[in-house]
C-alpha positions as CSV (number, residue, x, y, z in Angstrom):
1,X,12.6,8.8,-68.3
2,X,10.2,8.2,-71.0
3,X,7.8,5.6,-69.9
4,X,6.9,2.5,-72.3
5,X,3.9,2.3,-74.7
6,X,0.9,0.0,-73.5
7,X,0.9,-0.8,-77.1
8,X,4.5,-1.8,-77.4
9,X,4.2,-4.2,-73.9
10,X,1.1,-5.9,-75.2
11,X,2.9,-6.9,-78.5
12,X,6.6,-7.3,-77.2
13,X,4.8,-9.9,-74.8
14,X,2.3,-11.2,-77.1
15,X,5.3,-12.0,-79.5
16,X,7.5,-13.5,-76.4
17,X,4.3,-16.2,-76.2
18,X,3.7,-16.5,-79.6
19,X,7.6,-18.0,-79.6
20,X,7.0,-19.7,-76.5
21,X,4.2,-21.3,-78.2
22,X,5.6,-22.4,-81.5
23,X,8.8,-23.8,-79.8
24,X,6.5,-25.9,-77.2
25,X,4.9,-27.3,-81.2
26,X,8.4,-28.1,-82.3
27,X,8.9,-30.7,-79.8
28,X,5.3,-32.0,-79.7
29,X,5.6,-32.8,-83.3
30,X,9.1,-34.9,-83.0
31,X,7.0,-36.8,-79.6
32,X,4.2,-37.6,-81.9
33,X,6.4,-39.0,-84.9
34,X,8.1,-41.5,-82.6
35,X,5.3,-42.0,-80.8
36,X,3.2,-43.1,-83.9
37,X,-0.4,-43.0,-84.3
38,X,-1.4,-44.6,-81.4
39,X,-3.6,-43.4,-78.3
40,X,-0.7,-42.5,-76.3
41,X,0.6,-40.1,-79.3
42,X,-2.8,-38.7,-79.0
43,X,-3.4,-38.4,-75.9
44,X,-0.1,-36.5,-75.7
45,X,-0.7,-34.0,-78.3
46,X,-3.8,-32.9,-76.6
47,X,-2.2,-32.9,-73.1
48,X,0.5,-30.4,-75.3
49,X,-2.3,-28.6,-76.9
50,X,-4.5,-28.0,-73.3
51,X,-0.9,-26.9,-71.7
52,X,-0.5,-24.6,-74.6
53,X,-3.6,-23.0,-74.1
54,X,-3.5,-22.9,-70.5
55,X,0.2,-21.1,-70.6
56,X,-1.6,-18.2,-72.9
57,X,-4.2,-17.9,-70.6
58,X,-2.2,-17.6,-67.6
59,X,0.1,-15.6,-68.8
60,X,-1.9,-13.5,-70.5
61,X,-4.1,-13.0,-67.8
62,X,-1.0,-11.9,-65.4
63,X,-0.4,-9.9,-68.7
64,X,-3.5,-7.5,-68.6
65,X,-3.9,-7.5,-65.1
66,X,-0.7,-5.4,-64.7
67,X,-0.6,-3.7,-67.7
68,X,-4.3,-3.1,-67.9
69,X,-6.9,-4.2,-65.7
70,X,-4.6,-2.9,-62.3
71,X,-4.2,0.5,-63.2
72,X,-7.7,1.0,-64.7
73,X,-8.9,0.7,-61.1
74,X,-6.6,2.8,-59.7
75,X,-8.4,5.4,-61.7
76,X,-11.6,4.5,-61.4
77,X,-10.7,4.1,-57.2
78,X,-9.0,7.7,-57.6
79,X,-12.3,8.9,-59.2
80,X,-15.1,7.3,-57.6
81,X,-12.7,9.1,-54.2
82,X,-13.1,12.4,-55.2
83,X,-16.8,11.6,-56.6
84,X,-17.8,11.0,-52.7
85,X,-16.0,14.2,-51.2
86,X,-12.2,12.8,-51.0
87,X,-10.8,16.0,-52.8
88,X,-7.1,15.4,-52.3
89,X,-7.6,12.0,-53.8
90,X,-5.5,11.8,-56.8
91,X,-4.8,9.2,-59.6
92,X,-1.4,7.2,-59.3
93,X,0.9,7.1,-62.1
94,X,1.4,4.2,-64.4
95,X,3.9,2.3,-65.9
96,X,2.9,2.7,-69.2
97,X,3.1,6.1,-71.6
98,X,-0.9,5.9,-72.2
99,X,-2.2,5.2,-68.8
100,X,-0.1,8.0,-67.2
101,X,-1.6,10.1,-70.0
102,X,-4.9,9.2,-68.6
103,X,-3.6,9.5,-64.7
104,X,-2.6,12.9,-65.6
105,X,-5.6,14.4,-67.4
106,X,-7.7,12.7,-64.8
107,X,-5.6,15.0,-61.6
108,X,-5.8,17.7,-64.2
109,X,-9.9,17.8,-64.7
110,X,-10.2,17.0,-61.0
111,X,-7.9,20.2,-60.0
112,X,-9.9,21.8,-62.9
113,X,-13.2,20.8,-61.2
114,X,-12.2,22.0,-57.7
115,X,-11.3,24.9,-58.8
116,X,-14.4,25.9,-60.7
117,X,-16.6,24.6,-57.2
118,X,-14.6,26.4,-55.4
119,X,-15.2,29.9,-57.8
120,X,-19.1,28.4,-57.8
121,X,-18.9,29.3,-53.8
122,X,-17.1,31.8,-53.8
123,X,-19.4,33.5,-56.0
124,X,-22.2,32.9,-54.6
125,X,-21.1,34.4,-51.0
126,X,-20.2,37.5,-52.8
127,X,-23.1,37.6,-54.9
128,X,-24.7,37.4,-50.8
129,X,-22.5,39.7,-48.7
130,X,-22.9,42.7,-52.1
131,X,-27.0,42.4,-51.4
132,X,-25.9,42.5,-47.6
133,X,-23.0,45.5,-48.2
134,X,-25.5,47.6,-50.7
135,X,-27.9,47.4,-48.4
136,X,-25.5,48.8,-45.4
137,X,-23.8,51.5,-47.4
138,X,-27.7,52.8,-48.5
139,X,-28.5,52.5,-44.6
140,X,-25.5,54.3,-43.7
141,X,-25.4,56.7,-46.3
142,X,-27.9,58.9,-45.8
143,X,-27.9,59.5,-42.1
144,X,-23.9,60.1,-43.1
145,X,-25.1,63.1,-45.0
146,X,-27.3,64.7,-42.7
147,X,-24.0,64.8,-40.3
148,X,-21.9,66.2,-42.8
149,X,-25.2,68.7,-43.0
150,X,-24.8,69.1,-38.8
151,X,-20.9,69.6,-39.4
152,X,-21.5,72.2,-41.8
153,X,-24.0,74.1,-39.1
154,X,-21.8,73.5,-36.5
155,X,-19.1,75.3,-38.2
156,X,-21.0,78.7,-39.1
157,X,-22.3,78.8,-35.9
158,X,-18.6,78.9,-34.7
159,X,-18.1,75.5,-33.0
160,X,-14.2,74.8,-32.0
161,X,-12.2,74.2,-35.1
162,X,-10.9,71.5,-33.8
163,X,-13.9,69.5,-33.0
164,X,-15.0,70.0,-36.0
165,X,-12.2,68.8,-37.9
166,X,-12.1,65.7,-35.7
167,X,-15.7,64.9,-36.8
168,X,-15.0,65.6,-40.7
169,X,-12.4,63.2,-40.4
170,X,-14.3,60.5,-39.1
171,X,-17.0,60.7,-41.2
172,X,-14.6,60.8,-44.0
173,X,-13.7,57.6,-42.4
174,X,-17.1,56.1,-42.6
175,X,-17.9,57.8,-46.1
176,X,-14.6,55.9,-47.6
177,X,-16.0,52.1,-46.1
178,X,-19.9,53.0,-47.8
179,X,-17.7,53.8,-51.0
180,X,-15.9,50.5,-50.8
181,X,-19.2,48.6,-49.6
182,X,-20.9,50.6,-53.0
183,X,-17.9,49.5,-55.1
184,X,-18.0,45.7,-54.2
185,X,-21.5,45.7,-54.7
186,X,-22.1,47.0,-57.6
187,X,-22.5,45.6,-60.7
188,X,-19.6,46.0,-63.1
189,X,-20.1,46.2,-66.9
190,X,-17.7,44.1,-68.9
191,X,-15.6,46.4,-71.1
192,X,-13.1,44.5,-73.3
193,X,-9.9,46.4,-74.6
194,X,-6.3,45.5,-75.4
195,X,-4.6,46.0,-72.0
196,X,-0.8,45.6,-72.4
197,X,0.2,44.4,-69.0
198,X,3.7,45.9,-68.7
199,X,2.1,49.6,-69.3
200,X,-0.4,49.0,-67.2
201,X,2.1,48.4,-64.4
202,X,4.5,51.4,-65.1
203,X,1.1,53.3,-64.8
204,X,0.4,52.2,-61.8
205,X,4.1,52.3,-60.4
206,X,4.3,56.2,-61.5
207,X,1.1,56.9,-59.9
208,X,1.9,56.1,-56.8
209,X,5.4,57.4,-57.2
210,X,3.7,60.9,-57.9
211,X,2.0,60.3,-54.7
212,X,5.5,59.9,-52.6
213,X,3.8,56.3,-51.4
214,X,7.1,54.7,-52.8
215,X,9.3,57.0,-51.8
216,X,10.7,55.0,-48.3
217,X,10.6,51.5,-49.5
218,X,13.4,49.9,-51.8
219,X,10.7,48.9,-55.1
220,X,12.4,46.4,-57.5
221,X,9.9,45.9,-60.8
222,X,10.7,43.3,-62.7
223,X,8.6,44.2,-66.5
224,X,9.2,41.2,-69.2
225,X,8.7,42.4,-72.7
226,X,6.6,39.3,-73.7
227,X,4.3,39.2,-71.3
228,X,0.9,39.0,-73.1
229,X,-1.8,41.1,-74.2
230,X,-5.2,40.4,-72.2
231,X,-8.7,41.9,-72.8
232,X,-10.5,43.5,-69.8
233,X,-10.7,46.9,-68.1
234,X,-7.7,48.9,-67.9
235,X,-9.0,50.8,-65.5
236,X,-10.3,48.1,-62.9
237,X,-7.1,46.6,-63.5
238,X,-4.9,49.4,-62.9
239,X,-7.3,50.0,-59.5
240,X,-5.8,46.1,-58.6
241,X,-2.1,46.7,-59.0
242,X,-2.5,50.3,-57.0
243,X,-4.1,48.0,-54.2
244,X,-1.9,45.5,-53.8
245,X,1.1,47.5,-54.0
246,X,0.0,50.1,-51.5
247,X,-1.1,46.9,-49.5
248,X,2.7,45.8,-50.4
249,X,4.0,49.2,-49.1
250,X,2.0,49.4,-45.8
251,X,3.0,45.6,-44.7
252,X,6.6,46.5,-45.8
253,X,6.7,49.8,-43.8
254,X,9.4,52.2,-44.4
255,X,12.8,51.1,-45.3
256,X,11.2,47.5,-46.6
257,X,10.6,46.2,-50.0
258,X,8.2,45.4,-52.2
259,X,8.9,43.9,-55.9
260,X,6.5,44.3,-58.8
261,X,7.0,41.4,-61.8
262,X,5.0,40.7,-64.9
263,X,5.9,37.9,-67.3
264,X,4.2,35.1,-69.3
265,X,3.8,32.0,-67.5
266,X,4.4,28.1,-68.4
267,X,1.1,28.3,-69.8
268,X,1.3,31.2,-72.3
269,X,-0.8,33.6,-69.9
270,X,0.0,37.0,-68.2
271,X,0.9,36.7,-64.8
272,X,1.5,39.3,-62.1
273,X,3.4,39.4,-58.9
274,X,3.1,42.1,-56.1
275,X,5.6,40.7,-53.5
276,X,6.7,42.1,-49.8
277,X,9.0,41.6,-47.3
278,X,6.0,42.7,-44.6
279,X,5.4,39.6,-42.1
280,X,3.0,38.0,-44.3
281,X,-0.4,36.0,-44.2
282,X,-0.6,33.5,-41.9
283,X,-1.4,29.8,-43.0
284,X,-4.4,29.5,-41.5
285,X,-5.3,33.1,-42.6
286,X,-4.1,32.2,-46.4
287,X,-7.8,30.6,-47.3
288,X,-9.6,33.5,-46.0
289,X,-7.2,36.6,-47.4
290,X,-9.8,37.5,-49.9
291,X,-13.4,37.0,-48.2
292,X,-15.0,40.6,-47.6
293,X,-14.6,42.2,-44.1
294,X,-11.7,39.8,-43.4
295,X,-8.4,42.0,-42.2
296,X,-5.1,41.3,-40.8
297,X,-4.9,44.7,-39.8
298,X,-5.4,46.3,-36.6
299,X,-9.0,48.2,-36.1
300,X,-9.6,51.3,-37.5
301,X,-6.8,50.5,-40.0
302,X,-8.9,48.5,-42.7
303,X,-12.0,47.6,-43.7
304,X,-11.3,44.0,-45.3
305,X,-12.8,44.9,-48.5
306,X,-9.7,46.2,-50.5
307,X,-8.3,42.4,-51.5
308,X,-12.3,41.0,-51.5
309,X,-12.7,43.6,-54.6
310,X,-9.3,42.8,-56.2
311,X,-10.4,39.0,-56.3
312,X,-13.9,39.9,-57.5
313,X,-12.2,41.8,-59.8
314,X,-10.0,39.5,-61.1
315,X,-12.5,36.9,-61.2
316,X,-14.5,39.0,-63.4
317,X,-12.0,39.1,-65.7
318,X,-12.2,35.0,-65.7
319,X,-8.6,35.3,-64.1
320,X,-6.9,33.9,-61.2
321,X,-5.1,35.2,-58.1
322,X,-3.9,33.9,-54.8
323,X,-1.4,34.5,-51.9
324,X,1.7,32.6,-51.7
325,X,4.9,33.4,-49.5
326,X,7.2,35.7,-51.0
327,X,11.3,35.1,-51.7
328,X,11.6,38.7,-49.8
329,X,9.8,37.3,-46.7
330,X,6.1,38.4,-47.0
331,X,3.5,37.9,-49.1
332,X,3.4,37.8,-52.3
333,X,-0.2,37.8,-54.9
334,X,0.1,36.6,-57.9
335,X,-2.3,37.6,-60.5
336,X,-3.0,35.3,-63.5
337,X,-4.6,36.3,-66.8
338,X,-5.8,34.7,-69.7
339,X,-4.0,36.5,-73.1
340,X,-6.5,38.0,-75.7
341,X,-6.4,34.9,-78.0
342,X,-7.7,32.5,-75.7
């Protein structure tokens, strides 16, 4: 229902008391002919007059407060609320078309506002945990390769084959977490190119289909044809979807399924979906899915940095992601991008 204009109310009732007004004159003027020119005649026109004025002022009084004066502070109550730390404090609509104009871009710079705090944190605990991880993986690191040096001897020297195997598989282990630790903190330089978002998810799908990672789960994708250009790293990107959908396909497990969608949202940008039917994140776990070292899985199964570098990755691209519950029963991460023109 499309709400009135302030403007309209303020004349249609302006108007009404204008009327009201002349047709209180109407009869003053017939009082003061019979009444002559006497002092009663005048004292009755100004006892008219003074109730004329006081019915404007009255009623236009009770006029602005509601249409005006009310809901102004309602929005300055709303602001000065979130102004002192009230963050789910939001501006009530109003009756009139302008005013919940006003409401409305008020919630929309506060959610705006949040949201750029809460990327202001964010960024500054990764800029803190990559010093933290880069100083780690350069710990680790080079004791690492003096035992892959000790494996090596070990093996000419004939130590059991299976021992040996053992400890080149852990130290894979640890060599893939100083990788990740290097990845997430290091510096990425910003290349910009045309990435069409639809082949950059067939890409990714038929990569891992190569790799038979697919092969036991039921995979719906879901590719629309208008989903926008963006401008970013195809590569870095790709590297995203591959994570989250072999994320997708581990929480699934075999005989699950996992959906893959890409279409232009309500507000003209790209936006991705990796959904699962796995047992999904927790509510209390949502808020914390994407800090470093944080992992659902069981020890020795994940390092908690895979979805820490999707989101830094996504942020770098000035994009969006988060984890919402999926239709299939999991999660489901949905990736927002801003298209090349804006």
């Amino acid at each position: 229902m499309t709400k009135p204009s302030l403007r309209t109310e303020l004349l249609i009732n302006l108007a009404v008391l204008s009327a009201a007004a002349l047709l209180l004159a109407i009869p003053s003027a017939l009082l003061a002919n019979l009444l002559g020119e006497g002092p009663q005649a005048i004292l009755l026109l100004i006892g008219l007059v003074v109730a004329d004025i006081a019915i404007m002022v009255l009623f236009g009084r009770y006029l602005l407060t509601r249409l005006v004066t009310r809901p102004v502070e309602a929005l300055v109550a709303a602001a000065e609320g979130v102004a002192q730390g009230e963050f789910a404090r939001r501006a009530p609509a109003a009756t009139t078309r302008e005013l919940d104009h006003l409401a409305t871009s008020l919630n929309r710079m506060t959610d705006r506002l949040l949201d750029a705090q809460g990327a202001l944190v964010r960024a500054e605990k990764l800029a803190s945990v990559g010093r933290l991880a880069a100083g780690i993986a350069h710990e680790v690191g080079n004791p690492l390769a003096a035992i892959g040096n000790y494996v090596e001897v070990l093996r000419r020297k004939g130590a059991d084959p299976a021992i040996i195997a053992a400890l080149e598989r852990e130290t894979g282990r640890i060599d893939g977490i100083v990788r990740s630790l290097l990845d997430y903190a290091r510096p990425h330089a910003e290349r910009h190119e045309r990435v069409d978002v639809v082949r950059l998810a067939r890409s990714a799908v038929e990569l891992l289909q190569r790799q038979g990672v697919l092969r036991d789960l039921a995979l719906t994708v879901d590719l629309r044809e208008d989903t926008p250009i963006v401008l970013g790293d195809r590569s870095a990107l790709e590297q995203v979807l591959v994570n989250l959908l072999l994320n997708a396909a581990d929480a699934a497990g075999a005989g699950g399924r996992v959906r893959l969608a890409a279409s232009r949202d309500a507000g003209g940008s790209a936006e991705l979906l990796v959904a699962d039917s796995g047992p999904g994140i927790a509510p209390e776990d949502g808020p914390r899915v994407f800090d470093p070292f944080f992992t659902t899985k069981d020890p020795g199964r994940g390092t908690g940095l895979g979805l820490a570098i999707v989101a830094r990755t996504i942020e770098d691209h000035g994009g969006r992601i988060r984890v919402d519950r999926a239709g299939e029963g999991g999660a489901a991460f949905i990736i927002t991008l801003l298209p090349e023109t804006a």
